[in-house]
N, C-alpha and C positions, 0 to 999 in steps of 0.2 A: 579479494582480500587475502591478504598470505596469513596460512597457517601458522602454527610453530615448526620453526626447522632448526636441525643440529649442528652445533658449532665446536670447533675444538675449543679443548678447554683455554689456549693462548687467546682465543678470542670471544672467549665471556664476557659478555657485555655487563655494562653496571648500570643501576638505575639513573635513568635521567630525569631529572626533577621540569624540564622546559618538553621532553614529549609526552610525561606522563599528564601535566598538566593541560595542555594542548587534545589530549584525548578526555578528559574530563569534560572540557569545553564540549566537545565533540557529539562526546554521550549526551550532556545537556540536551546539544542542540536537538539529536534525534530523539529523544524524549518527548520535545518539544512538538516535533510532527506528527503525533498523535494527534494531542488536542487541538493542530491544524488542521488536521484529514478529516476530525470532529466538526468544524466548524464547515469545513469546505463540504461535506456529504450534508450537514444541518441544515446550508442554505439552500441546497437542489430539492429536498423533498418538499412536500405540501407542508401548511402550516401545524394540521394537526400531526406528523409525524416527527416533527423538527425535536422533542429531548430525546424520542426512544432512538433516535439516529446520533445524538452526540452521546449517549448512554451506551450504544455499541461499541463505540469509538474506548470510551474511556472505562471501563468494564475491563478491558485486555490491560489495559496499565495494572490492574489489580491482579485478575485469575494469571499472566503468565510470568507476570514477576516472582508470584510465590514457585510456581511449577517450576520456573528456571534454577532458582537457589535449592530447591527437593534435589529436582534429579536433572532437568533438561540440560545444563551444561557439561553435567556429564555423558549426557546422551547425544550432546553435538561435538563437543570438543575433547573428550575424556581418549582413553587409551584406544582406539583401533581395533572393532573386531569384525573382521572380516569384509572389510570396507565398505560398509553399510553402514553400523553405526559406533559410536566411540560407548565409551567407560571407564569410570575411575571414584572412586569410594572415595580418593581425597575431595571430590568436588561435589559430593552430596551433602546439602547443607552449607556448601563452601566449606565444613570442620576440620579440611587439612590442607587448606591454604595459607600460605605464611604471609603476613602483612607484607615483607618486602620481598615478596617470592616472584622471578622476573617470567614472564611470559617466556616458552622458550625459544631464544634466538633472538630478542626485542627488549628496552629498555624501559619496557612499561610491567608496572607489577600486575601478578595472574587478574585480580581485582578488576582492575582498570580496564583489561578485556576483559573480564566477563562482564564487567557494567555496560561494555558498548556493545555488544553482542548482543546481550536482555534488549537494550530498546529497537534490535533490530527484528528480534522477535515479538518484542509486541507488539509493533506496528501492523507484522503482516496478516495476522487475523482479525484486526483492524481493516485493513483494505477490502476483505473479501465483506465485510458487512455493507456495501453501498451495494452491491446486487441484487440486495436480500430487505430492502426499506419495504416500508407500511407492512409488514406481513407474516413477521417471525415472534415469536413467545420469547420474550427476554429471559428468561429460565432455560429455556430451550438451545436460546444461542449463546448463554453461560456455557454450557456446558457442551456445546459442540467446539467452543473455545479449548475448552481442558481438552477432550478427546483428541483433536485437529492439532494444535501445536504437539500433544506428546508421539503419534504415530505419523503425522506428515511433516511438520517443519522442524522440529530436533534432529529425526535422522537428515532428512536432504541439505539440511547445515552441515549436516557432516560430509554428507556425500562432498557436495561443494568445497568446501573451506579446511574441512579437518581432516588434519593431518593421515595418511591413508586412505581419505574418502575417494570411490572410486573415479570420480567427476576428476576429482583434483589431481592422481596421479594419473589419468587420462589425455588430461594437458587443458583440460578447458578451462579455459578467460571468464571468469565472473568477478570483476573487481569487484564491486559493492552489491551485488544483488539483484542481475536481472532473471535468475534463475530460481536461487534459492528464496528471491522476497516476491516479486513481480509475477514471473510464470507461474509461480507458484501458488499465487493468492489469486492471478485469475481464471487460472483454470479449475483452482477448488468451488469458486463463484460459480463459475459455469453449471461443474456439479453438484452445488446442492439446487438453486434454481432447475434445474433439467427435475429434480425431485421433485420440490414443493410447487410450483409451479406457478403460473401469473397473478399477481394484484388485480382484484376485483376494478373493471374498467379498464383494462389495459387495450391500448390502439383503440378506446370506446370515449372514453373521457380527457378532457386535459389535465397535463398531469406536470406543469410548470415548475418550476423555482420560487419557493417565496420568497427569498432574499438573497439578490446578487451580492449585493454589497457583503453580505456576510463570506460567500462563495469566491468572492476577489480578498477579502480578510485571508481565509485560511487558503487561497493557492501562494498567497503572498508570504505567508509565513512556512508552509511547504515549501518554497523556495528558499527560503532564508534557511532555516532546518537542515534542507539536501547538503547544503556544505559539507555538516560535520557528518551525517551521513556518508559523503564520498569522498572527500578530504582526507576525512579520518581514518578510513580506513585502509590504507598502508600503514599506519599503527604508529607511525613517526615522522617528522620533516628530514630526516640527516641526507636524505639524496632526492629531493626536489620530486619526485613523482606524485605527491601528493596536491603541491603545485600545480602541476601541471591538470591533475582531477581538477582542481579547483576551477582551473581558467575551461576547462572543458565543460564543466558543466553549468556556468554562467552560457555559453556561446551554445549550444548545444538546444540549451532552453530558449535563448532567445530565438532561435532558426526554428525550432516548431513551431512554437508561438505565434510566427509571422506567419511560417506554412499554411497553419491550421486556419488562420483570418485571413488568408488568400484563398484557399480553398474555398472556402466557406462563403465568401464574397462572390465566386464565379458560379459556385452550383445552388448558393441562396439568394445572393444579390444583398448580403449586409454582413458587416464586423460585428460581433456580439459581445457583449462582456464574459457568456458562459465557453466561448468556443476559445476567448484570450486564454482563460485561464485552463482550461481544457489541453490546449495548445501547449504550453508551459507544463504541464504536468507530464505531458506524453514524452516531451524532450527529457525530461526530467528523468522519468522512466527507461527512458533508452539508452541515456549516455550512464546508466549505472553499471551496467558491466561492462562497457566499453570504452570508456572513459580514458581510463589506464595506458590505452592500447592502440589509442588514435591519435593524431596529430588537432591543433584547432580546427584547422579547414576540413579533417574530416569529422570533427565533432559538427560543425555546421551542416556537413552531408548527413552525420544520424540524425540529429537532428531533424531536419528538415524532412528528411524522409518518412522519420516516424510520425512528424505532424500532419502530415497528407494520410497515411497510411491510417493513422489511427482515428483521423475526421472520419476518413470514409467506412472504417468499421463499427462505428460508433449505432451505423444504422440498420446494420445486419440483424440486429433483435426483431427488427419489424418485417424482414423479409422471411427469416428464418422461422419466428414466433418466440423464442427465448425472453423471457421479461427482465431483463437487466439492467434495475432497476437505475442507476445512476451510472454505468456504460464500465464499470468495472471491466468486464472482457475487454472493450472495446478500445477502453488507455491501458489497461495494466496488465493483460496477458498479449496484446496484438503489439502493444510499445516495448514489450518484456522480448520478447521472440523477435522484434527486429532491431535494437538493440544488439541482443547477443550472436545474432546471426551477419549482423556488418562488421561483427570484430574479423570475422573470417575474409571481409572485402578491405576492410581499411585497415590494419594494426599492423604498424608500420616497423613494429621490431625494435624500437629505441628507447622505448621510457619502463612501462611494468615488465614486460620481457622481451627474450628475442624472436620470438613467435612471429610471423608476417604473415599479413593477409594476401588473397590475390591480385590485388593492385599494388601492392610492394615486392611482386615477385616470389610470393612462397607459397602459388600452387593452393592448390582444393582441399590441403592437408587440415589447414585450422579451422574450413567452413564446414567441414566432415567434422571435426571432434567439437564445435559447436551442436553442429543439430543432433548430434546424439544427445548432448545436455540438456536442448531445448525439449525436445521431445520425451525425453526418459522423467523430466521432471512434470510436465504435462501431463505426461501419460497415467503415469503415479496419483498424481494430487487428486486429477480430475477425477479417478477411480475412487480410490479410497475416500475424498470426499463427500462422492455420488451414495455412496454405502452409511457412510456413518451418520451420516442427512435422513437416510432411507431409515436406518434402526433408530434413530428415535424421532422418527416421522410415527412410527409404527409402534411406537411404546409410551412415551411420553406428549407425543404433538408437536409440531415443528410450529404451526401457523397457529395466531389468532382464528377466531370465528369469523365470519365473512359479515354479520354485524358489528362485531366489535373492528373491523379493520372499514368499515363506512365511516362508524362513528368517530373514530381517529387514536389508534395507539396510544398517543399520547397517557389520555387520558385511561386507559383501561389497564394498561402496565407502569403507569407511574403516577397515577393519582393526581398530573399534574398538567396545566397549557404551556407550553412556552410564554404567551404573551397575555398579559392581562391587559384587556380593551375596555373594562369597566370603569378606570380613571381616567380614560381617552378624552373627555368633554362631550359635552350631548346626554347624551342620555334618550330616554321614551318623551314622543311629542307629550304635550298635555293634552289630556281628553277635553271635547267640551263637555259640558254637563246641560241638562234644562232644556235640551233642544229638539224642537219639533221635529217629525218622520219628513223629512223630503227639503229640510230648512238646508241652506248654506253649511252651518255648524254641524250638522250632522253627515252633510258629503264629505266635512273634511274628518271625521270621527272614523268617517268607514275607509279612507284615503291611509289614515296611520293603521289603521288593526290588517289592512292588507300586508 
């Protein structure tokens, strides 16, 4: 995603009414992928966990929207200090932003990015909540929300994207966010799991999907969503590179997608509906920061690659012991890291920049200034989240009780079931009544109270 960059004054751009609108959409759309991600983590857990899982999801529309308009866009995007984190007093509050005030160097008003920006933020402490199912105090992940977005995702937005960040004047490729949203959310996952520690039953009990169909719902709309997530983000259509995201990460997703149901079919012996959509998501993941920077045929090669890549880590929890909980590490930090790490093999120099990978001839230089990104973002998140996890593990309680997490979340932090099975039909057999010890009527009496 490009920063703001300076233009002479002959070439001040004026607002355009067809990009500003186009990123409206945009934003919408990634809005949108929230209450995707909500449904998609909703359908993977057990049934008594399925509201306090779409509650996590939609919890962050709330806590990072207000953070963001306080202070976090000024703490991603704001003036440059010391290329770690930004600031600027007009953007506290938004109180010195002018309605028709233009992004600088772009023909969309400051607004229009900070609106697409915010839903890039709330999404991402949205993701790290699927690691974290049946087993966190909804109070508790409130407010690892506030903590987490103000000390790890406002600064690494900056690192990344904003203007002086040190990522960005470094030279690394992150179109849309395999660094700053992806690596970042999984490797936070990593660390607070590495704290709190495994769901009662884990590798002990089965621990299913209660509804595919919901889990094929919200990959399906995370797909539709991504668009404006990567589309949009070149911040305008006037030279076609957004285009060219677009057709990338249709093609991109469909290559893992196949990958991960080929996989899956040699080392399981069947197609799943959780490994399609699994599939698709991993692509998804991958082709975000790389997108920009590869041709379609190597969008099919990320692709592809990431959909194997991320099948087979998806089962490193059971080898390892890590309980992760809906395989977060397994798509979104392992699909995040190889994504960003193939810009350095495929980025062919012709569409987001001139940068080329080592198969376009330009040498070990951009797969080196990638994995410093990957890794410095990693390194970070996973630390500072392993802590902040730790301190109010340690002060307030991270988990539920280990009865209240048998009994089912649901109900103990929301007062409520997902599904009412009391109007379902049926109901309790009739008792008989009148009936002798050892009669007919009475075996089937002891038949229903079993």
């Amino acid at each position: 995603m490009p920063p703001g960059i300076t233009t002479l004054a002959a070439d001040t751009p004026t607002l355009s009414a067809a990009n500003t609108g186009f990123m409206l959409i945009c934003s919408a759309l990634v809005m949108l992928m929230t209450p995707a991600l909500a449904f998609f983590y909703g359908g993977m857990v057990r049934v008594k966990s399925t509201l306090n899982m779409l509650m996590m999801s939609f919890i962050s529309l709330g806590i990072v929207t207000i953070l963001w308009v306080l202070y976090g866009f000024s703490l991603a995007f704001g003036t440059d200090l010391g290329s770690v984190v930004g600031w600027s007093s007009d953007y506290l509050g938004f109180s010195g932003i002018g309605v028709t005030q233009l992004w600088d160097g772009y023909t969309i008003p400051v607004y229009v990015f900070a609106v697409f920006q915010l839903m890039f933020a709330v999404i991402t402490p949205a993701l790290i909540s699927g690691a974290l199912a049946d087993r966190v105090k909804f109070t508790s992940w409130a407010l690892f929300i506030a903590l987490w977005v103000t000390v790890v995702y406002f600064p690494v937005a900056h690192w990344v994207w904003g203007a002086g960040g040190w990522l960005y004047e470094m030279g690394v490729i992150d179109f849309a966010g395999g660094t700053a949203v992806h690596i970042n959310a999984g490797a936070a996952a990593l660390g607070v799991i590495l704290v709190i520690g495994k769901r009662v039953g884990f590798k002990k009990d089965p621990m299913r999907p209660h509804s595919l169909p919901l889990v094929m719902l919200g990959a399906g709309l995370l797909w539709f969503g991504w668009f404006g997530f990567n589309a949009g983000s070149w911040l305008g259509n006037d030279d076609g590179v957004g285009a060219v995201m677009f057709v990338n990460t249709q093609v991109a997703t469909a290559a893992a997608m196949l990958a991960w149901l080929g996989y899956e079919k040699l080392r399981h012996g069947s197609f799943t509906t959780l490994g399609a959509a699994s599939g698709a998501v991993a692509g998804l993941v991958a082709i975000t920061p790389s997108g920009g920077a590869v041709s379609p045929l190597g969008a099919i090669a990320v692709g592809a690659i990431a959909g194997v890549l991320c099948a087979m880590a998806v089962g490193l929890k059971y080898r390892f012991g890590y309980d992760d909980s809906l395989d977060v590490v397994g798509v979104h930090l392992v699909g995040g890291i190889a994504g960003s790490l193939l810009v350095g093999l495929f980025a062919t120099g012709g569409v987001q920049s001139e940068a080329k990978g080592l198969f376009y001839g330009g040498g070990l230089e951009q797969l080196g200034k990638q994995a410093v990104g990957v890794f410095a973002v990693l390194a970070y998140s996973l630390v500072v989240s392993a802590v902040l996890a730790f301190l109010l593990d340690r002060t307030i309680g991270m988990r539920v009780t280990e009865d209240d997490e048998i009994s089912g979340i649901d109900q103990v932090e929301h007062a409520e079931t997902a599904y009412d099975f009391s109007g379902a039909g049926g109901g309790a057999a009739p008792r008989t009544t009148s009936s002798a010890p050892g009669s007919t009527a009475a075996a089937k009496t002891k038949k229903v109270d079993a």
